[in-house]
Structure formats: structure tokens, C-alpha cells
Biotite code that builds the C-alpha atoms (Angstrom):
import biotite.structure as struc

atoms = struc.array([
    struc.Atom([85.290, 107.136, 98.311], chain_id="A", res_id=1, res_name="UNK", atom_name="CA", element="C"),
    struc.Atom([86.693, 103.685, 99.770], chain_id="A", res_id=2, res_name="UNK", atom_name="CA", element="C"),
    struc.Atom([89.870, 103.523, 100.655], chain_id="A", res_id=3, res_name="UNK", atom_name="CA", element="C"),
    struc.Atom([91.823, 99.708, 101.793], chain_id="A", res_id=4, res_name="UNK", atom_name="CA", element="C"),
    struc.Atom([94.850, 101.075, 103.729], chain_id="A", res_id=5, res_name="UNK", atom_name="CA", element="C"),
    struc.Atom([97.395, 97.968, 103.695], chain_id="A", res_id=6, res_name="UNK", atom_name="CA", element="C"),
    struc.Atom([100.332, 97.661, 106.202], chain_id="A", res_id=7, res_name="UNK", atom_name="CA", element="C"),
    struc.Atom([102.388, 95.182, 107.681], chain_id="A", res_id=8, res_name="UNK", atom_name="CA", element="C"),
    struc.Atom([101.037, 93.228, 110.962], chain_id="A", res_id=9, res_name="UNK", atom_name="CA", element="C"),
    struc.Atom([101.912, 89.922, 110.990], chain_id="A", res_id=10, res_name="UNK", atom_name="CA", element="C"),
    struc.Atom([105.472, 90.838, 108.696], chain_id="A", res_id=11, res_name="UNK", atom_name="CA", element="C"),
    struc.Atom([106.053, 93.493, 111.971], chain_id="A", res_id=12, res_name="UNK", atom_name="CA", element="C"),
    struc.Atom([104.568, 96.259, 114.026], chain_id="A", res_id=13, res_name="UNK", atom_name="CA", element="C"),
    struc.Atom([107.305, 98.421, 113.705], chain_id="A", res_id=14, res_name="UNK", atom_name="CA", element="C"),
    struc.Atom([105.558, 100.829, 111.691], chain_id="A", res_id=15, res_name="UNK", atom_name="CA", element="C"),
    struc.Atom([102.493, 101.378, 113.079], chain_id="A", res_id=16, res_name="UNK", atom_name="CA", element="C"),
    struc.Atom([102.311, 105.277, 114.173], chain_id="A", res_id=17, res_name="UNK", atom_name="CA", element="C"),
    struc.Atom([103.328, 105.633, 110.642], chain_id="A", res_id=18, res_name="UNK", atom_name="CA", element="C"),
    struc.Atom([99.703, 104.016, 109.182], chain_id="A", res_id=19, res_name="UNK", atom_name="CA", element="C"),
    struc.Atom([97.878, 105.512, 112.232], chain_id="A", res_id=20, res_name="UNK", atom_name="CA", element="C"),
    struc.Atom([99.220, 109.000, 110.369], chain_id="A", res_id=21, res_name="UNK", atom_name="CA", element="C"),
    struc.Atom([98.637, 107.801, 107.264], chain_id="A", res_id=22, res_name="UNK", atom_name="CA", element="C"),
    struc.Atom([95.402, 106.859, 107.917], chain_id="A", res_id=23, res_name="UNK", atom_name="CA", element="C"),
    struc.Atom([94.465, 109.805, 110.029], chain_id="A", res_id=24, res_name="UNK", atom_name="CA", element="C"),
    struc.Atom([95.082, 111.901, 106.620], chain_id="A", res_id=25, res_name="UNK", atom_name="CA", element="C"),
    struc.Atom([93.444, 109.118, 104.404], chain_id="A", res_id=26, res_name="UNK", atom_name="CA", element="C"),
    struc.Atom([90.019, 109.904, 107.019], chain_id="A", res_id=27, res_name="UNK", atom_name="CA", element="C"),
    struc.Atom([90.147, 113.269, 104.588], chain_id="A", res_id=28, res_name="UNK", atom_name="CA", element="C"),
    struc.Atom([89.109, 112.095, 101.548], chain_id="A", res_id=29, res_name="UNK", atom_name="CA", element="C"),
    struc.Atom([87.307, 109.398, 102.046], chain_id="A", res_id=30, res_name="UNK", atom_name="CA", element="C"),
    struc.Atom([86.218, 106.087, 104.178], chain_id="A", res_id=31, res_name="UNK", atom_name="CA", element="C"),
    struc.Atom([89.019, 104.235, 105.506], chain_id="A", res_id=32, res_name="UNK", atom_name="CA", element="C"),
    struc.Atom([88.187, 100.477, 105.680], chain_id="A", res_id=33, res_name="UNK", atom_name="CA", element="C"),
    struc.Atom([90.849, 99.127, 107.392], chain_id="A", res_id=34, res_name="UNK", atom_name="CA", element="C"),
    struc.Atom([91.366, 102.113, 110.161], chain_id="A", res_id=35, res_name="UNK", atom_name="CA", element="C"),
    struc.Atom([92.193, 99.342, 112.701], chain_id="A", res_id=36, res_name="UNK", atom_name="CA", element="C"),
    struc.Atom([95.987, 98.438, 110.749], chain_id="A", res_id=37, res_name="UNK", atom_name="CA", element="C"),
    struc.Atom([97.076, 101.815, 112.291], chain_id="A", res_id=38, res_name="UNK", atom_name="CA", element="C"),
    struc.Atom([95.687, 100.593, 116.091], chain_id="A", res_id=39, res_name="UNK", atom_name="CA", element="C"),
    struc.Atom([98.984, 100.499, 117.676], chain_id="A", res_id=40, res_name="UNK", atom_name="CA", element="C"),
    struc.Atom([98.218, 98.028, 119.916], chain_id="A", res_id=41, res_name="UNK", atom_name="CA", element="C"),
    struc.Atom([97.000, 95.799, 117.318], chain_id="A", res_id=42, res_name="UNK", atom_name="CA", element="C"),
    struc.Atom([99.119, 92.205, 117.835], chain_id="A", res_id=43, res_name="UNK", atom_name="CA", element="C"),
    struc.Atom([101.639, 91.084, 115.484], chain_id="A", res_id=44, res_name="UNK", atom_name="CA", element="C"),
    struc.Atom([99.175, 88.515, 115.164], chain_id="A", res_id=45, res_name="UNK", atom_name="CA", element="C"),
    struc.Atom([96.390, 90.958, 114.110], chain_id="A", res_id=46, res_name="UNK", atom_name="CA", element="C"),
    struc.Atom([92.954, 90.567, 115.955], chain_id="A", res_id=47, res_name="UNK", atom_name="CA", element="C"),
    struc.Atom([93.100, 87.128, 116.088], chain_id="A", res_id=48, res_name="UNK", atom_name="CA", element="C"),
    struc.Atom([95.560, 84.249, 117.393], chain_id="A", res_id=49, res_name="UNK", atom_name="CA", element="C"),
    struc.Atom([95.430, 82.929, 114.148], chain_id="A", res_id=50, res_name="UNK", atom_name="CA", element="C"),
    struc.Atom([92.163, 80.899, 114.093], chain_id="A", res_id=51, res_name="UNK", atom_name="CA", element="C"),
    struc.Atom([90.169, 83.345, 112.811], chain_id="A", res_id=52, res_name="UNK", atom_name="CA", element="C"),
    struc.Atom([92.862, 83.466, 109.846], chain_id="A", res_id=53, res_name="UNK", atom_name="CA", element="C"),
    struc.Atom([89.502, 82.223, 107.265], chain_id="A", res_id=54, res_name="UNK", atom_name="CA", element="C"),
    struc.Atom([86.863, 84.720, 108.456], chain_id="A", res_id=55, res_name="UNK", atom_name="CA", element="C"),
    struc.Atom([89.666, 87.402, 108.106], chain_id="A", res_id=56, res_name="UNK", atom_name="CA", element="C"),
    struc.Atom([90.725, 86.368, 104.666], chain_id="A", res_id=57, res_name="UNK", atom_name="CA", element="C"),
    struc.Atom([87.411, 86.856, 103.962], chain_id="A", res_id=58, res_name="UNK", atom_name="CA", element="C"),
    struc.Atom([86.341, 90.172, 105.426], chain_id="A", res_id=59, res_name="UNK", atom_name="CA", element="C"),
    struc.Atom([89.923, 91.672, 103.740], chain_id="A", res_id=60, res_name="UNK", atom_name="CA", element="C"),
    struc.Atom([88.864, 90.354, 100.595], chain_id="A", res_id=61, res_name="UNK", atom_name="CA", element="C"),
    struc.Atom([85.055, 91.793, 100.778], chain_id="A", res_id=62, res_name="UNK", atom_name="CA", element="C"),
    struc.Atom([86.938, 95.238, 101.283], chain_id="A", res_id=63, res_name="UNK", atom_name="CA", element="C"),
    struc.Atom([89.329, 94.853, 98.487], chain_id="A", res_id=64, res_name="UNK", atom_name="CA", element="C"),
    struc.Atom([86.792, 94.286, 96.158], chain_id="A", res_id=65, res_name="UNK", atom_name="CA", element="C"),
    struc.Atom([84.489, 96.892, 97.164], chain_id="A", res_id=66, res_name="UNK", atom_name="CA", element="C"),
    struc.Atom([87.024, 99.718, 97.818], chain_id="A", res_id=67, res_name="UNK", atom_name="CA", element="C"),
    struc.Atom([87.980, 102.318, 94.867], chain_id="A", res_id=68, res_name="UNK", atom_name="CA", element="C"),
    struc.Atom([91.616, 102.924, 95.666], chain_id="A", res_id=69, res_name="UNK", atom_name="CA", element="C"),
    struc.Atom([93.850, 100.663, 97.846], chain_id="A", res_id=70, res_name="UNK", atom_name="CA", element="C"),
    struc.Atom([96.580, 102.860, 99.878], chain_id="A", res_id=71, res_name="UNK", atom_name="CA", element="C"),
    struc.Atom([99.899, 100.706, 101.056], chain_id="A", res_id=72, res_name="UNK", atom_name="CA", element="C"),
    struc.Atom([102.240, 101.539, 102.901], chain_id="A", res_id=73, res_name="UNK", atom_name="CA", element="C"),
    struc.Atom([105.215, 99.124, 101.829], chain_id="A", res_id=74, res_name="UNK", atom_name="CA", element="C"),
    struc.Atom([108.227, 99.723, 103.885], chain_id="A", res_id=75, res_name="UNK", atom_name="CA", element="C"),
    struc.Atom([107.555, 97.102, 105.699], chain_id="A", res_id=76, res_name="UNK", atom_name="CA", element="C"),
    struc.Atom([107.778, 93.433, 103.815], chain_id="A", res_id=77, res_name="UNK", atom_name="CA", element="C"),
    struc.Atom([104.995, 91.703, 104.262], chain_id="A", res_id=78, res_name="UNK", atom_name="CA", element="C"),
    struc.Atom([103.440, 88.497, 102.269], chain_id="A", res_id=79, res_name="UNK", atom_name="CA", element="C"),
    struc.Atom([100.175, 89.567, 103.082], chain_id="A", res_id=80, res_name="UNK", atom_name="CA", element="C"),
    struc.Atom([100.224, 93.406, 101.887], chain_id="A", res_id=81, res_name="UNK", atom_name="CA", element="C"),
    struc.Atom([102.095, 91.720, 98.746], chain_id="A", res_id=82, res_name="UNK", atom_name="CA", element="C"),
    struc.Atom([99.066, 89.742, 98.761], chain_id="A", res_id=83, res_name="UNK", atom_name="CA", element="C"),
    struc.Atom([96.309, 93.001, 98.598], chain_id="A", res_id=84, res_name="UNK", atom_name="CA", element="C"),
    struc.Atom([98.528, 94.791, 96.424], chain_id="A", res_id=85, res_name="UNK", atom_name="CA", element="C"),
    struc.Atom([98.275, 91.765, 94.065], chain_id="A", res_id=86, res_name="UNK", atom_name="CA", element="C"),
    struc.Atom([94.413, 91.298, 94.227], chain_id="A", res_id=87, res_name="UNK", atom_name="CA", element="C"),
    struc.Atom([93.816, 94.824, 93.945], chain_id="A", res_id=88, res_name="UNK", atom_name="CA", element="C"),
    struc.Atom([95.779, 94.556, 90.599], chain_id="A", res_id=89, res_name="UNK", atom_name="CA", element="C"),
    struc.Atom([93.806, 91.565, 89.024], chain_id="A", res_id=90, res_name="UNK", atom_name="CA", element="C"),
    struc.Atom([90.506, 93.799, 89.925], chain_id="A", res_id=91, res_name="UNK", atom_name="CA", element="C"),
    struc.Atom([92.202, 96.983, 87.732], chain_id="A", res_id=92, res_name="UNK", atom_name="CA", element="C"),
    struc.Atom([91.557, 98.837, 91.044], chain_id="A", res_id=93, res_name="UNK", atom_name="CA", element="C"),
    struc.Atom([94.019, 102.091, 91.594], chain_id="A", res_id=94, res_name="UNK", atom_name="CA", element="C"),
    struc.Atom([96.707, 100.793, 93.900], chain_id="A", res_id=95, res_name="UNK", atom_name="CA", element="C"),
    struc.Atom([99.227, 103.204, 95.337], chain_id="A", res_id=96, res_name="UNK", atom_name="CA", element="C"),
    struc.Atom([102.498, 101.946, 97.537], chain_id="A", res_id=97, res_name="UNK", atom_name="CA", element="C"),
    struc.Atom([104.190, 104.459, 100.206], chain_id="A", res_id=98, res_name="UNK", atom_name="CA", element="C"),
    struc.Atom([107.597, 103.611, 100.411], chain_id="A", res_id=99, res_name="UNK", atom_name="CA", element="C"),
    struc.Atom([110.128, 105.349, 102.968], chain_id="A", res_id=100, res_name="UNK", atom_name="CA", element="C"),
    struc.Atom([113.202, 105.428, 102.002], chain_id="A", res_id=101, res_name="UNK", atom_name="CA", element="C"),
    struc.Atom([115.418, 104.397, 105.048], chain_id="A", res_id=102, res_name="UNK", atom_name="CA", element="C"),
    struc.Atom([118.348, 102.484, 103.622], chain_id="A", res_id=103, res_name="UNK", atom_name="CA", element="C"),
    struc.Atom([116.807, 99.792, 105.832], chain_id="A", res_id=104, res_name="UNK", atom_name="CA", element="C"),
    struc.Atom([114.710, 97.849, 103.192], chain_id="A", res_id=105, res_name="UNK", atom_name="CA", element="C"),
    struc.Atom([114.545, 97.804, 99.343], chain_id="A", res_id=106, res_name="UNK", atom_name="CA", element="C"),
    struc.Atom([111.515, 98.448, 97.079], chain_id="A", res_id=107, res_name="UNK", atom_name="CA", element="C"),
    struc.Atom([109.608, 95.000, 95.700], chain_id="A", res_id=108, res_name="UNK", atom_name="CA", element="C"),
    struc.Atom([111.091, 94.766, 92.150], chain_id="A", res_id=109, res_name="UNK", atom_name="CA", element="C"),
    struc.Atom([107.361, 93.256, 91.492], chain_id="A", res_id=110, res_name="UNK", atom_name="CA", element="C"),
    struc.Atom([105.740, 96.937, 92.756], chain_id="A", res_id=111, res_name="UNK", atom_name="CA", element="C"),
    struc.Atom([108.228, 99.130, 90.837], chain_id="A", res_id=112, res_name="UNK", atom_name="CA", element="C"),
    struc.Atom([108.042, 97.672, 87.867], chain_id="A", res_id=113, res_name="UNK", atom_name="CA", element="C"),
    struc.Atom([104.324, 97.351, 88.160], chain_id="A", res_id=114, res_name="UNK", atom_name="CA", element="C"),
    struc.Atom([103.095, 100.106, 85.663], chain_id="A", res_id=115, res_name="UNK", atom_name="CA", element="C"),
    struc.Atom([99.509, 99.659, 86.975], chain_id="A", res_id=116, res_name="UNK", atom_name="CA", element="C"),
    struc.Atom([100.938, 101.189, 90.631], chain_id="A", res_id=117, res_name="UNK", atom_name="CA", element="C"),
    struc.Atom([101.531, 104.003, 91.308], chain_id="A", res_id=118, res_name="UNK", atom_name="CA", element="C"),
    struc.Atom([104.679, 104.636, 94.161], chain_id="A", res_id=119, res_name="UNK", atom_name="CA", element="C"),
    struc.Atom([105.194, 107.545, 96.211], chain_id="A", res_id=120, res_name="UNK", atom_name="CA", element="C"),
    struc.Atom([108.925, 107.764, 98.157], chain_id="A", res_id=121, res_name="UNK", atom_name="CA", element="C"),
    struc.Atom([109.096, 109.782, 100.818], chain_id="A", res_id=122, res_name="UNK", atom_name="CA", element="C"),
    struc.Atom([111.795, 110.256, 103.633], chain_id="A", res_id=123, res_name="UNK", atom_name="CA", element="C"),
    struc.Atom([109.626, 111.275, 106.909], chain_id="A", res_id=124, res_name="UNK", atom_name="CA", element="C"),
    struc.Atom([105.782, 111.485, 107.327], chain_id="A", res_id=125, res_name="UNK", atom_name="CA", element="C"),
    struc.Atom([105.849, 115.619, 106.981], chain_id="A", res_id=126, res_name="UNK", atom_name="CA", element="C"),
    struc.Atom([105.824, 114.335, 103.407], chain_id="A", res_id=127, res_name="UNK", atom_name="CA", element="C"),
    struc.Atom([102.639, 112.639, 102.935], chain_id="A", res_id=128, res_name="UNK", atom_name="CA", element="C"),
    struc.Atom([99.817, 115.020, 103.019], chain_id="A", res_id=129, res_name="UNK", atom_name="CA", element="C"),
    struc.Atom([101.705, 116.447, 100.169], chain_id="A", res_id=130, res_name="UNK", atom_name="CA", element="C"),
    struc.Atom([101.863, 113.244, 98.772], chain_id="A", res_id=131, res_name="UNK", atom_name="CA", element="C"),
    struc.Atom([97.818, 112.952, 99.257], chain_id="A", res_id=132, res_name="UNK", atom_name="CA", element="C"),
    struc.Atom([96.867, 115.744, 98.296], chain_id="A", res_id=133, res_name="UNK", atom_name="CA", element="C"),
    struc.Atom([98.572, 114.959, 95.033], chain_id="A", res_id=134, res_name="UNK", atom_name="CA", element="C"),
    struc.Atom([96.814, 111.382, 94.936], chain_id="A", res_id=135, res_name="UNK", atom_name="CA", element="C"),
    struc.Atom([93.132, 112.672, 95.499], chain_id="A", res_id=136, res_name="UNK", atom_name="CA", element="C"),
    struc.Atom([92.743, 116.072, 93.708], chain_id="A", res_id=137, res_name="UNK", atom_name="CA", element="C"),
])
């Protein structure tokens, strides 16, 4: 199995351990395709300084399309995980959001009312191999 794992970089790094967790897990059932969002010393700028911005587009957008499930992690606002979410949507792919729930940020109205996605709340990461274990079996 393919699995896109979407998180915020360029939106904020604050999050980061939390995908290199999530992704650690995701390594369980299947190939992770995106194992370097959880890198915590990727750059708010990702692995370019922005002039690579086309090849990157790109590359993301070969993976979306040849994944079978795209993984996000949404706590984090981001236009650009907005943007996967969305794609993965018009290509009827399975798309499921993780969303902590923190008091800190709100949920996307446009993910959960989405009936197409599937959202998982959690409080603390203890939660999500529950949570996957749920998604894949």
C-alpha cells in the first residue's frame, strides 16, 4: 500500500515530532511517500528556498495520484495540505484528516463536512496507533 502523509511545513513546523510519530506507525502498513514531512529539521521552507516550488508541485502531485490512501495530519492550517486533501478528493482516493484537539485551532468546516473524509480526533499521540489500526484492518 501507498500512503501520502500530508502536514504542515511552510503553514509551521510546530508539529513535526507529531508526523515523525505518525509516520513512524504509518511505516506499518504500508510505503510512506512523503517520510521526509516528519524530518524535523526540515525548513519551514521545505527542501527548497522556494525555487524549486515547480519541480516540487510536481513530484507531490506524482505521489498523490499514485498513492491509495492519503494520511493528514490537520492541526496545523496549512494552504498546501488543504491543497492535497482537495486533489486527493477529485481523484475519489481515501483521504483521512488527524485532528488534535487542543483548543488551539478549529477543524476546516470544508474537511468536516466533507463526507468523502474520513476524521479521526484525538487528544495526544498515545491515541493514534489505535486510531490506525482502526484505519487499515
Amino acid at each position: 500500500m501507498k500512503i501520502y502523509f500530508s502536514g504542515s511545513i511552510r503553514g509551521g513546523r510546530e508539529d513535526a515530532y507529531i508526523y515523525e510519530n505518525i509516520i513512524s506507525l504509518l511505516k506499518n502498513y504500508g510505503e510512506v511517500l512523503t517520510e521526509h514531512i516528519g524530518d524535523i529539521k526540515l525548513p519551514i521552507l521545505g527542501e527548497g528556498n522556494g525555487s524549486d516550488d515547480e519541480n516540487i508541485y510536481e513530484r507531490d502531485m506524482d505521489w498523490l495520484r499514485s498513492c491509495d490512501i492519503l494520511v493528514a495530519e490537520v492541526t496545523v492550517n496549512s494552504n498546501g495540505v488543504g491543497y492535497e486533501i482537495g486533489y486527493a478528493d477529485s481523484l475519489k482516493k481515501k483521504v483521512v484528516c488527524l485532528f488534535r484537539e487542543s483548543g488551539k485551532t478549529n477543524l476546516s468546516g470544508m474537511i468536516n463536512g466533507n463526507k468523502n473524509i474520513k476524521v479521526y480526533k484525538y487528544k495526544d499521540l498515545s491515541e493514534i496507533p489505535n486510531i490506525l489500526e482502526e484505519l487499515f484492518k
